[in-house]
Structures are given as structure tokens and as C-alpha cells.
C-alpha positions as CSV (number, residue, x, y, z in Angstrom):
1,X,-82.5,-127.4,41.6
2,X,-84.5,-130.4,40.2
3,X,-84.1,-131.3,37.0
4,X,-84.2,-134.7,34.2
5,X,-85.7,-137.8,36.2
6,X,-86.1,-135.7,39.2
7,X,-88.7,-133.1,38.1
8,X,-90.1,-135.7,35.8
9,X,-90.9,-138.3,38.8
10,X,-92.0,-134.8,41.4
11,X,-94.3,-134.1,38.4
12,X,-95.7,-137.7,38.1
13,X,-96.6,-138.0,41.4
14,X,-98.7,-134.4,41.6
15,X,-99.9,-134.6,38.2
16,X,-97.9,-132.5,36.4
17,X,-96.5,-132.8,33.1
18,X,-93.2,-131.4,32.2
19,X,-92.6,-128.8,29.4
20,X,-91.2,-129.8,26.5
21,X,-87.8,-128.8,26.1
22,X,-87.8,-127.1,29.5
23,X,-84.4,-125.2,28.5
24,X,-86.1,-123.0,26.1
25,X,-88.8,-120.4,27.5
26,X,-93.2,-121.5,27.0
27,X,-94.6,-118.3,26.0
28,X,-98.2,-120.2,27.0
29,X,-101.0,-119.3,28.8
30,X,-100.6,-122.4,31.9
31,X,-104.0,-123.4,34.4
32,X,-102.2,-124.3,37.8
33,X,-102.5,-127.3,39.1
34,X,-104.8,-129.3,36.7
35,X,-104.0,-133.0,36.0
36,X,-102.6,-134.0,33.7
37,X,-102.0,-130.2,32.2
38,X,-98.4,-128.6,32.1
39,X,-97.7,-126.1,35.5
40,X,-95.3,-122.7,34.5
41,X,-95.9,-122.1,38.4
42,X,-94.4,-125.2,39.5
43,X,-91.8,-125.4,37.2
44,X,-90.6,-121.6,37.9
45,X,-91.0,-122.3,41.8
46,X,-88.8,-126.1,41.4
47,X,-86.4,-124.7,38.9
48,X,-86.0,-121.2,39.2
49,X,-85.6,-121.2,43.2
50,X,-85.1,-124.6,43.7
51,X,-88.4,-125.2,45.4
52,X,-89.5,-128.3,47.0
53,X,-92.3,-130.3,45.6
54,X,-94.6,-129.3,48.8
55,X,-94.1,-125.7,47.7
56,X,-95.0,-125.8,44.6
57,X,-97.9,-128.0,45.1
58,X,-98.6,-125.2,48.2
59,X,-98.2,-122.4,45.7
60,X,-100.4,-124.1,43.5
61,X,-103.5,-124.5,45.9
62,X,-103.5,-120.8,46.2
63,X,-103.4,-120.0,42.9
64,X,-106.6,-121.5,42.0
65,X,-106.8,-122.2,38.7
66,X,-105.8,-118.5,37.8
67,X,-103.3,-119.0,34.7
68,X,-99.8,-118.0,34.7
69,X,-97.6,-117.0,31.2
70,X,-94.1,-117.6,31.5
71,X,-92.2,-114.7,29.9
72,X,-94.5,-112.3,31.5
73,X,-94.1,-113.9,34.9
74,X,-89.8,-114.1,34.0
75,X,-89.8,-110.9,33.0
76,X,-92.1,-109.1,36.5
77,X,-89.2,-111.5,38.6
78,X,-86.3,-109.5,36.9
79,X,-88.3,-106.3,37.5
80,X,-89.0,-106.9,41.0
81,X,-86.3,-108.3,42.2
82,X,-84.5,-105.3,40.7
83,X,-86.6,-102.8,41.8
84,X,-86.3,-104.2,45.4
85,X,-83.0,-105.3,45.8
86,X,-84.2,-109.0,46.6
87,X,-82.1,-111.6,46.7
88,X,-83.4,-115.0,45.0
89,X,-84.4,-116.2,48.4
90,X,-86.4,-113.2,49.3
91,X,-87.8,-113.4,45.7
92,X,-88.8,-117.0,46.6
93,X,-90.4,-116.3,50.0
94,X,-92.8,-113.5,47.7
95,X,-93.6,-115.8,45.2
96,X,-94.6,-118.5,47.4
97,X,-96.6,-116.1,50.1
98,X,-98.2,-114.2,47.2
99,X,-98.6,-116.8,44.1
100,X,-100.4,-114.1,41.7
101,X,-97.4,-112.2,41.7
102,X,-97.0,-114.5,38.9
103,X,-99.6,-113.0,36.8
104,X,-99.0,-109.5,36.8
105,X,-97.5,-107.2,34.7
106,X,-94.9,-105.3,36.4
107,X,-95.2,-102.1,33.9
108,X,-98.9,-102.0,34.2
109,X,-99.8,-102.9,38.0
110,X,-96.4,-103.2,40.3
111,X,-94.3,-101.0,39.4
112,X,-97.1,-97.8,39.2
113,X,-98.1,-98.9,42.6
114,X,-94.9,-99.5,44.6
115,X,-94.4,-96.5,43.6
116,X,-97.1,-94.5,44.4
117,X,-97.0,-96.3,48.2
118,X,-93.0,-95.5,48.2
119,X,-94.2,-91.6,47.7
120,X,-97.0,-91.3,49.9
121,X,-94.9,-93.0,52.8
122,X,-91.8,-90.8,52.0
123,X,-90.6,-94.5,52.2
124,X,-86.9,-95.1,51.9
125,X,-85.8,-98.0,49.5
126,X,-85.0,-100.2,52.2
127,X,-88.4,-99.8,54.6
128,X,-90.2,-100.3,51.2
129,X,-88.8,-103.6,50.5
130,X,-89.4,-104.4,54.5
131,X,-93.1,-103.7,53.5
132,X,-93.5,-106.4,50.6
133,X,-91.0,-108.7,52.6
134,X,-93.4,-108.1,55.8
135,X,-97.0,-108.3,53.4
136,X,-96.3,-109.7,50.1
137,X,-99.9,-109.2,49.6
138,X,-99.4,-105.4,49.2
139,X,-98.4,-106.3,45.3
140,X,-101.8,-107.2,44.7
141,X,-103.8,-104.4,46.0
142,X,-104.6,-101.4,44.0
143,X,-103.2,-98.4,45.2
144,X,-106.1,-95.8,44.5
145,X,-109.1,-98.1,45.4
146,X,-107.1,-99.7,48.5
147,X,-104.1,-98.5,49.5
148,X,-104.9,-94.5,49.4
149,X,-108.2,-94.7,50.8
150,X,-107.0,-96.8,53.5
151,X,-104.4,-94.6,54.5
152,X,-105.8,-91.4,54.2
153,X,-108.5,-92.6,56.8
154,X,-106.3,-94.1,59.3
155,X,-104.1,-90.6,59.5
156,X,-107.5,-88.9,59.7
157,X,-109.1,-90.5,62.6
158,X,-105.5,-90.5,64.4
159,X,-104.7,-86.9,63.5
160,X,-101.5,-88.5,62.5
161,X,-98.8,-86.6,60.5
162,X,-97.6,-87.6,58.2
163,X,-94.0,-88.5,59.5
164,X,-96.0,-90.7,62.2
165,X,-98.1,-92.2,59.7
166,X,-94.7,-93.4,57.9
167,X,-93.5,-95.0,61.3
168,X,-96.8,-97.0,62.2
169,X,-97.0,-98.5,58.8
170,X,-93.3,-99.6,59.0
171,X,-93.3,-101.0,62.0
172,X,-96.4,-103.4,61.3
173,X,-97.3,-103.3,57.4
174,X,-99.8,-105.9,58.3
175,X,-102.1,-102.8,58.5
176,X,-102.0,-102.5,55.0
177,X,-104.4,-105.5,54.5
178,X,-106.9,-104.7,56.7
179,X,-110.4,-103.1,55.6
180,X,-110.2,-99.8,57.9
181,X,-114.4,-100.1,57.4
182,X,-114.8,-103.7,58.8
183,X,-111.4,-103.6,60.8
184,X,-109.4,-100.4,62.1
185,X,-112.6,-98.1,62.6
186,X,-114.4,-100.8,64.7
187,X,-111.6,-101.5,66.9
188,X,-110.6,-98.0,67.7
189,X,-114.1,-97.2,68.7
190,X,-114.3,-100.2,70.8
191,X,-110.7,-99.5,72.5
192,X,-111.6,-95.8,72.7
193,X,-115.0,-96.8,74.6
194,X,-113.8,-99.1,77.0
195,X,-110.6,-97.4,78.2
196,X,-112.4,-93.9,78.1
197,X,-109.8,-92.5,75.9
198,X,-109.2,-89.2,74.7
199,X,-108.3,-89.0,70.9
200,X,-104.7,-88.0,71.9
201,X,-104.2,-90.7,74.5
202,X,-105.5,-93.1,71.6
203,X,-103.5,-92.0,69.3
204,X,-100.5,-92.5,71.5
205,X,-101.4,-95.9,72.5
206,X,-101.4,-97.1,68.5
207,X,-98.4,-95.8,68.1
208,X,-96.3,-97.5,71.0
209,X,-98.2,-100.8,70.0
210,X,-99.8,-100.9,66.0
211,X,-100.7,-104.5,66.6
212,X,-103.6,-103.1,68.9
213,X,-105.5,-102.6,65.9
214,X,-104.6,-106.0,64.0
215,X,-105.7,-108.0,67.4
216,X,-109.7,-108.7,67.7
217,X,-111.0,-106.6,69.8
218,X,-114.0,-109.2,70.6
219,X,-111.9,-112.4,70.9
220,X,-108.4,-110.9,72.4
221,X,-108.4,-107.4,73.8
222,X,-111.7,-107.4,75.5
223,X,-110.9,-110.2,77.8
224,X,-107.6,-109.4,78.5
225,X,-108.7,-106.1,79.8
226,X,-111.9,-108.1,82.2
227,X,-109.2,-110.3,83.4
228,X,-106.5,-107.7,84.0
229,X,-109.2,-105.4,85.9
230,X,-110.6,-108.7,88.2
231,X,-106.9,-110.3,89.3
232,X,-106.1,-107.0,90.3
233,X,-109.0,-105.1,91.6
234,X,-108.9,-101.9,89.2
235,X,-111.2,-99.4,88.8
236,X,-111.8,-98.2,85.2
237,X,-109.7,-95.3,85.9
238,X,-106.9,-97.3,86.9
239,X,-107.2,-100.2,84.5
240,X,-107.1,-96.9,81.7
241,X,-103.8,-95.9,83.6
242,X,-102.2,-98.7,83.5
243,X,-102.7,-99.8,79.8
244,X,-101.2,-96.3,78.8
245,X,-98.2,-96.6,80.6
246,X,-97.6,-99.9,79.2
247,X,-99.7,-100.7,76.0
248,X,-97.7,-103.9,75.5
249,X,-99.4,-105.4,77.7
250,X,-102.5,-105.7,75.5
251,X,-99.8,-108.1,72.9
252,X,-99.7,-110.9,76.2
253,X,-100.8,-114.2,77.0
254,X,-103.2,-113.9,80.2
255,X,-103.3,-117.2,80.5
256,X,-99.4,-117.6,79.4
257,X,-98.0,-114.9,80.9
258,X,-99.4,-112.5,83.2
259,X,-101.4,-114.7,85.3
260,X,-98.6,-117.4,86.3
261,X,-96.0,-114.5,86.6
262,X,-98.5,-112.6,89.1
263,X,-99.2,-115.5,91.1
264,X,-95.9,-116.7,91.6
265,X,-94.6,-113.2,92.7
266,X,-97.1,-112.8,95.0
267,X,-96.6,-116.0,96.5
268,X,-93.0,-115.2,96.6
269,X,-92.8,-112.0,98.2
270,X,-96.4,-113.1,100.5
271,X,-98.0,-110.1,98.8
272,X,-102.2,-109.6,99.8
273,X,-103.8,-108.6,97.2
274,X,-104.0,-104.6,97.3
275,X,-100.0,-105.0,97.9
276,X,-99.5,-107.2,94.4
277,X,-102.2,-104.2,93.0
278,X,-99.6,-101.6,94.5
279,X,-96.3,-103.3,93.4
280,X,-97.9,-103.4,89.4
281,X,-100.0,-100.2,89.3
282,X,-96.4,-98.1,90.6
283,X,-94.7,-100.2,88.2
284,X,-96.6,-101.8,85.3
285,X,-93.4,-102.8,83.4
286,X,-93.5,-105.7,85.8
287,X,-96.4,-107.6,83.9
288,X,-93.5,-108.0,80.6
289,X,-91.2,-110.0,82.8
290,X,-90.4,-113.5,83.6
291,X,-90.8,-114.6,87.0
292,X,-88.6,-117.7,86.4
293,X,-86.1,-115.6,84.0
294,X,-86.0,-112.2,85.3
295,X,-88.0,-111.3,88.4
296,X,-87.0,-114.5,90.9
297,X,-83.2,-114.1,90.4
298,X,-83.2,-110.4,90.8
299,X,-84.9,-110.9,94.0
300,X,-82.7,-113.8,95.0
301,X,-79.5,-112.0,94.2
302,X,-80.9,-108.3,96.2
303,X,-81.9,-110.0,98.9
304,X,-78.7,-112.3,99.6
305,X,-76.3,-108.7,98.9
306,X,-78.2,-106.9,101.5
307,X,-78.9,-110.0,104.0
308,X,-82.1,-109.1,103.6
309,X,-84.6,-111.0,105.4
310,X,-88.2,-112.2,103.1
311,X,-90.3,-108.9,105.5
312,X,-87.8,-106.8,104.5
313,X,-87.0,-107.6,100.9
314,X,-91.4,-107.4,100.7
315,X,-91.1,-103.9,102.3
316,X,-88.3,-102.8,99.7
317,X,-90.1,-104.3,96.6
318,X,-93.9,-102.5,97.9
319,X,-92.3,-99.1,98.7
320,X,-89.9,-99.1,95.7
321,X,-91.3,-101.4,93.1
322,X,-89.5,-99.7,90.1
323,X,-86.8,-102.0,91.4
324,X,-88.1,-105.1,90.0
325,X,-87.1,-103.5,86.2
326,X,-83.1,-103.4,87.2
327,X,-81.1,-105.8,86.3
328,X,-79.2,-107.2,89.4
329,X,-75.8,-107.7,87.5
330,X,-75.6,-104.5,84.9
331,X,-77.5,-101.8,87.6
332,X,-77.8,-102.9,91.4
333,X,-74.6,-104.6,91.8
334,X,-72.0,-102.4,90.7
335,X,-74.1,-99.1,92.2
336,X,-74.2,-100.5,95.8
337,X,-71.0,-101.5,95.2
338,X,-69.5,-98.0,94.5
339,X,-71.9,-96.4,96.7
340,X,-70.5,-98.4,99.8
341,X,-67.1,-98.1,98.9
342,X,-67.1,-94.3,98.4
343,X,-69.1,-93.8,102.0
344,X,-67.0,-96.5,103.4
345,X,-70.0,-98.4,104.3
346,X,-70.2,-101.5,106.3
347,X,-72.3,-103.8,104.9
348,X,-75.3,-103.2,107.8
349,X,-75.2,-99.5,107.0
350,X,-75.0,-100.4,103.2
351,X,-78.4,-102.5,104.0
352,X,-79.8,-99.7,106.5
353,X,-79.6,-97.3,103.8
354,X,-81.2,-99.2,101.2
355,X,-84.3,-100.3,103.6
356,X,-84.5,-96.9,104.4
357,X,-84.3,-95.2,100.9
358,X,-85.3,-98.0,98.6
359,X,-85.2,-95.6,95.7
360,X,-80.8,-95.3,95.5
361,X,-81.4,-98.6,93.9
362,X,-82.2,-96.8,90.8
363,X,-79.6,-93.5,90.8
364,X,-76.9,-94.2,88.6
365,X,-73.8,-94.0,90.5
366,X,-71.6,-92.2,88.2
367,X,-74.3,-89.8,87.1
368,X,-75.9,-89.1,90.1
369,X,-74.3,-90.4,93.4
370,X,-71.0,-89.4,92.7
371,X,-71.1,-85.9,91.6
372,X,-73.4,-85.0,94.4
373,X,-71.1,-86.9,97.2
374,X,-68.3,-85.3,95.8
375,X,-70.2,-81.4,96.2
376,X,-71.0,-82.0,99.6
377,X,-67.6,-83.0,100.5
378,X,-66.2,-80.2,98.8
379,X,-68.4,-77.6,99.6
380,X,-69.5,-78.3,103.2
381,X,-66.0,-79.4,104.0
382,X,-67.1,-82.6,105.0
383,X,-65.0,-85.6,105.6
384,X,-66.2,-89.0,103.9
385,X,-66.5,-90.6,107.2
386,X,-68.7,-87.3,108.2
387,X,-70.4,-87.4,105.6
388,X,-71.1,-91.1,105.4
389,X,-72.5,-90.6,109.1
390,X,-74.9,-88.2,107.9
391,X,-76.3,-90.4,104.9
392,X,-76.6,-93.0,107.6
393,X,-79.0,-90.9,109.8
394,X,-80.6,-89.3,106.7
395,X,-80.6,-91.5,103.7
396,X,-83.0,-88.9,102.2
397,X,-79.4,-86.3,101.2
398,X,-78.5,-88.9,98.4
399,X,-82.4,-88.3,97.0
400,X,-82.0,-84.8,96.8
401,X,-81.2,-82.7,93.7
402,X,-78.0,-81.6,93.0
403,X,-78.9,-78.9,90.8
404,X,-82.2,-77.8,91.9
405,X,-81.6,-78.4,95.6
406,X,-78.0,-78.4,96.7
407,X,-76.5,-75.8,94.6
408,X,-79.2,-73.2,95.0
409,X,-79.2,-73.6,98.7
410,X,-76.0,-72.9,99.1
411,X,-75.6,-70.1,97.2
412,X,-78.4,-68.9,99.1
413,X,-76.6,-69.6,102.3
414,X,-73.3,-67.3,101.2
415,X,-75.5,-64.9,100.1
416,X,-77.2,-65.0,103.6
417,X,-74.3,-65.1,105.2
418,X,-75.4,-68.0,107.3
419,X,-73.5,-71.5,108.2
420,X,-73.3,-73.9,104.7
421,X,-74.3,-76.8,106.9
422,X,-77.7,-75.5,107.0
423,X,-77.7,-77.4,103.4
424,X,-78.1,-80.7,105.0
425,X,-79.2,-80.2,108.1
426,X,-82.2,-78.2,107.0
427,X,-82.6,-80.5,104.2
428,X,-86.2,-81.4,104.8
429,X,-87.6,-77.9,104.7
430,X,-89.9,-76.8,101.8
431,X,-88.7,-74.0,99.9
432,X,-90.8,-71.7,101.5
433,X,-89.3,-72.4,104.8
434,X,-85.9,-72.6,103.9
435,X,-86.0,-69.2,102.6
436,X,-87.3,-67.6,105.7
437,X,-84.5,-69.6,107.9
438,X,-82.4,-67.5,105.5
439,X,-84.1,-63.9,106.8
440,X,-83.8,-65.0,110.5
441,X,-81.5,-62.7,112.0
């Protein structure tokens, strides 16, 4: 902390003059940031929490000439920091982000309406002190001409309950501070509008992304969603599609992000056009990656395990674009891995199957692959080598259901009394059909 010759020459050089006796407490009513005059703010910001001169001069700025008293704004600091659990460095980041904290009475003004937001939110101790940490500026507003109104408007025109209410305001308090008159409401309408939005589907896009109603419609959403629509040649109905399966894509950089990341995958994988619009509307997540971090060595690494050459890695990617979301190391590598070793694979059947099936890239071995390899075996009396043969002619028997197709068809089968085989060899037939194969004579 600064203190003697220290505070004295900081104060010199911003104009401030040093209280008296600055171990004992000023019980005066202090102007911020007047020449010459004494400044309680900058003397609690540089001594209390050690403060640098450019804070407190900051701090000062925003206070505007609003007059702080000492002991009061001692005594809220206890209070506060009390009330929220704070440590002196969170107390510091609060006083500095919201200067008038200084001024108020905790008794009278914070304490009455921390409490009342605490109880509306059915907020817990800790997610209220995430709010004030988040937006300071919530210890100023009133709770009955701001806070209520605000809140009571937003979970009306979201039909929100009051559990999802809680959730949207902890994960961006931000939306505490703005008007829902001159803010929210115009926003929602203008999102609504343009995406053709039923009240449910908007409701469910605020609540996988809150910020969409902090960013400016006008100046960031609007042309995000023109420029989206032109690179990749969607229809309204399909621009509206894509932005509910993947709201975060209203938070990116066009410009930063989607645009460079687009045009480099399509140059990589010699995409047209309608094939890039294919790859992203099948599997949006693709806008929220890096090319250079995430998608380029995915595609690297696939396409050297399988000997892939750059038509058929493009042919795997189009048909099975979900792909591009697995990580290579943690999901594709130890699943092919397994997958070959258990059919005793070479690596050209390993390659055939995947060109063939792109989708086994996304079964979880263990959960899926395994138990139904292991039914087949058992059940059909199949060796591996048998059965390995058959995946390699029909790659489709690793995409169908255990449960809903395997098991019920071959308890049909006994039933029938007709050859357990039919399981797999029949494998394509509909339902329909596979139930009259069973009342063939």
C-alpha cells in the first residue's frame, strides 16, 4: 500500500491533498476529484486495496463529482464484503467497476435489494455473488423500479419458468442492465422476424445463447445472418435451420472466423459450392472450428490411417460430414483401431469399410460395435473371420440396431422356426417384409 512520501507525491501530481492524520477515520462529506480538495475515494482505493494511482484517478473520473463520506463508505465495504463472501481483491475489482458503491448505504439500498434479487432468482449465495462480480452495476439499480419490472417482462415474453429464468440470468447477468423497452423487446422481435420463429423455437435459441439479446441486432446479428445466407446459398428456411441447431454461431466473427475457415476447407477438400452448403447444413457444428487447429489435422491424420486418397477423403467428409466434429486422437483412432483388430481387418478392408459406411466413424466401439459383434457371433454361430467377411460385403450390419433390429429378428426367427442367418442376410428388408419372409412356408 502507499503510504508517507509515497501517497503524498501520487497526490501532488493528481491534485490531491492528503488527509490529515490519515490513521484516524474523516467522517467528511469529500467532492472527487477536485484540485486541490481532499479525495476519501482515492485514498480508500490507494490505501485500503493498494490501488495504483491510475485507478484511483480512473475511479475518480467516473465518479463525477458525486461526494463520498468515509465511515459510511467503510462501513457498506465490511457489509458487502461480508454479505458476499469477497475477498479484498474482488472488493477492489467492485469498487473500481462501480465507484458509487461508495456512496451508498448498505442498510438502506444494498442490502434490501441484493436481497430481494437473491429471492426472486431462488439464487444461491455463490451465483449471487457471480452476478455483482459479473455486473457490479446491479448495486446501483433499484430493485422495484428496475430490476422487478425487468424481469418480470423478459419471463413473460419468453414464457420462461421460473427455474429457466434463474439459469439465463446466471449465465450472462449482463442482462440485468439492459432497458427490456429500448433493448430486449426490440431485438427479440427483430430476431423473431427474420428467422420466422415460433415463440418456442425463440425461446429455445435465448436460452442456448443469452448473449443473442445483449448483441445489436442492427450492427451484428443482421449481417451475420445476410452473409451466412449469401456464402452459402440458403433459403430462409434453411438459414432458420441452421441457426437453431447451432445458435452460437450468431457469437462469431464472419469476417474472423467463419469466412477464412469456410474457404480454406473448401479449398482443401475441392468442395463446389452446393457440396461446402451440404457438408455445413448436415453438420453446422463445423462453422465453431478452426481449420488451422482442429479441422486440417483431423483431415490430415484420417486420411493418412486409411490411405485415403484427396476424392475419396472428399467423398467420406460429403456423405458423412458429422465426422469433421471427432477428434482424430480421443474418437477415430482408437475405434478403427479396435474395430480392425476384432474383425481381423487388413488395413484395405479397414479402409473399404469406412468408404463404404462413413458413419462407423462415429459408433463408439465399446458401446456399440462390440456388443453387437459379439451377438452376432454368439448367436448366429459365426466365426470372426465369417463374420468379418460379411461386414466386408455389407458394411451396413455394423449400422444396424442391436436392440431394435437384431434381437427382435431373431427372436422372430425361433419363433418362426426359420434359419437365424436370415438376420443378416435379410438385413435390408423393411419390417413389413421381413415379417412376411417369416409366414412363407
Amino acid at each position: 500500500m502507499l503510504a508517507g512520501p509515497l501517497l503524498a507525491a501520487a497526490a501532488l501530481l493528481h491534485g490531491w491533498t492528503p488527509l490529515a492524520g490519515r490513521g484516524r477515520v474523516s467522517t467528511g462529506t469529500i467532492a472527487a476529484a477536485a484540485p486541490g480538495a481532499h479525495s476519501v475515494a482515492a485514498e480508500i482505493v490507494m490505501e485500503r486495496f493498494g490501488g495504483t494511482v491510475a485507478e484511483a484517478t480512473a475511479m475518480e473520473a467516473k465518479l463525477q463529482k458525486r461526494t463520498v463520506r468515509r465511515v459510511r463508505a467503510e462501513a457498506t465495504f465490511g457489509e458487502l464484503k461480508q454479505r458476499l463472501r469477497l475477498s479484498e481483491d474482488e472488493l477492489k475489482k467492485v469498487i473500481l467497476r462501480q465507484p458509487s458503491v461508495l456512496g451508498y448505504s448498505y442498510e438502506n439500498k444494498l442490502s434490501p435489494s441484493l436481497t430481494s434479487l437473491q429471492q426472486r432468482l431462488s439464487l444461491s449465495d455463490a451465483q449471487l455473488k457471480k452476478v455483482v462480480l459479473s455486473l457490479p452495476a446491479v448495486l446501483g439499480y433499484s430493485y422495484e423500479s428496475n430490476l422487478a419490472p425487468s424481469l418480470a417482462s423478459l419471463q413473460q415474453r419468453l414464457h420462461l419458468s421460473n427455474p429457466e429464468l434463474k439459469k439465463l440470468i446466471v449465465r450472462l447477468p449482463a442482462l440485468l442492465g439492459l432497458s427490456y423497452a429500448s433493448n430486449i423487446e426490440p431485438s427479440l422481435v427483430a430476431l423473431e422476424d427474420r428467422l420466422s420463429l415460433s415463440e418456442e423455437e425463440l425461446k429455445r435459441l435465448v436460452l442456448r445463447l443469452p448473449t443473442v439479446i445483449a448483441l445489436s441486432y442492427e450492427a451484428n446479428i443482421q449481417p451475420k445472418l445476410l452473409a451466412i445466407q449469401q456464402r452459402l446459398g440458403l433459403s430462409d428456411a434453411e438459414l432458420k435451420k441452421l441457426i437453431l441447431r447451432l445458435p452460437a454461431v450468431l457469437s462469431y466473427s464472419y469476417e474472423a472466423n467463419i469466412t477464412p475457415s469456410l474457404a480454406r476447407l473448401q479449398q482443401r477438400l475441392g468442395l463446389t459450392d452446393l457440396e461446402l452448403k451440404k457438408v455445413v447444413t448436415r453438420s453446422p457444428s463445423v462453422l465453431s472450428y478452426s481449420y488451422a487447429e482442429n479441422l486440417a489435422p483431423s483431415l490430415a491424420a484420417l486420411q493418412q490411417r486409411l490411405g485415403l486418397s484427396e476424392d475419396e477423403l472428399k467423398k467420406v467428409i460429403v456423405r458423412f460430414p458429422t465426422v469433421l466434429g471427432l477428434s482424430y486422437d480421443s474418437n477415430l483412432a482408437p475405434s478403427l483401431a479396435a474395430l480392425q483388430k476384432r474383425l481381423r481387418l487388413s488395413e484395405e478392408g479397414l479402409r473399404k469399410v469406412v468408404m463404404r459406411l462413413p458413419q462407423v466413424l462415429s459408433y463408439s466401439y465399446e458401446a456399440n460395435l462390440a456388443p453387437k459383434i459379439q451377438f452376432l457371433e454368439e448367436e448366429l454361430e459365426l466365426s470372426t473371420r465369417a463374420l468379418g467377411e460379411k461386414v466386408l460385403a455389407q458394411p451396413a450390419l455394423l449400422s444396424c440396431s442391436l436392440e431394435h433390429r437384431y434381437r427382435p429378428r431373431l427372436a422372430r426367427c425361433k419363433a418362426a422356426g426359420k434359419p437365424v442367418r436370415l438376420v443378416i442376410d435379410r438385413v435390408t428388408l423393411a419390417d413389413d417384409s421381413f415379417e412376411r419372409l417369416m409366414k412363407v412356408s
